[in-house]
N, C-alpha and C positions, 0 to 999 in steps of 0.2 A: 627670828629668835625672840622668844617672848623675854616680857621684862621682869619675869623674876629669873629667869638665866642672866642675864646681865646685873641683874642687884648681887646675884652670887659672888659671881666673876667680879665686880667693885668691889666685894666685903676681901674678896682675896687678894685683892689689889692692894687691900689696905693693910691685911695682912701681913703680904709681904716686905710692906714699906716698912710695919713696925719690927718686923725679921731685921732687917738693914737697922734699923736703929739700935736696936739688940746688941748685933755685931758692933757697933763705933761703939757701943758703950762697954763693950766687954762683958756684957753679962754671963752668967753661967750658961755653958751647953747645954745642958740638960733642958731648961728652959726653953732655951732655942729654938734645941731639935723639938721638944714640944709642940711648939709652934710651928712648926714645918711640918711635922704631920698632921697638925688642921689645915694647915694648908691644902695639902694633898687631898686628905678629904674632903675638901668643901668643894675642891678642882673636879673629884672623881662623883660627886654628885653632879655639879655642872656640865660633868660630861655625860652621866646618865640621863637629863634631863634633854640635853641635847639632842642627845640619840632617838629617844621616846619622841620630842616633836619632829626628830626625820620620820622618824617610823610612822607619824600620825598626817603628818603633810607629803612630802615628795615620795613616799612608795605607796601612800594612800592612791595618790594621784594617777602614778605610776599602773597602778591594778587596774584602777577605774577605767583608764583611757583605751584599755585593752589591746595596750600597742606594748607586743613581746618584746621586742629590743631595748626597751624603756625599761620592761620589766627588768631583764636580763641584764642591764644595764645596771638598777641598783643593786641586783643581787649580787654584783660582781663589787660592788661599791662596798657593799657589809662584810662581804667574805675578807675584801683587803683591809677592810679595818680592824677586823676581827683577827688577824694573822698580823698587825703591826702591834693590838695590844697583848700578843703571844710574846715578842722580846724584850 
């Protein structure tokens, strides 16, 4: 995992801490939920970013070795994640 996907995944970490301190203080929802959707977006870059260095390492890898079960192997990997971000 490169270290600007973990700088991310930190910044959202701190995000959501400050979310938590929101709620004990009672702040306005609105606000909040604000915040919860940077959340979410910062998450779903992190998850794009993610994805891109699968795509750039382990199915790179995957082609190059010329070993079909490997292949088949992560395409079956993509399909199911692709069919869990469908619910």
């Amino acid at each position: 995992m490169s270290a600007s996907t973990i700088n991310r995944l930190k910044r959202s970490e701190g995000q959501i801490r400050g979310i938590i301190k929101m709620l004990e203080e009672g702040r306005y929802c609105i606000d909040i939920l604000q915040q919860m959707q940077a959340v979410k977006a910062a998450l779903a870059r992190a998850e794009s970013q993610l994805l891109m260095e699968h795509a750039q390492t382990c199915i790179e890898d995957a082609i190059a070795s010329g070993n079909a079960a490997a292949q088949r192997e992560k395409v079956v990997e993509l399909i199911d994640l692709f069919d869990k971000l469908k619910r």
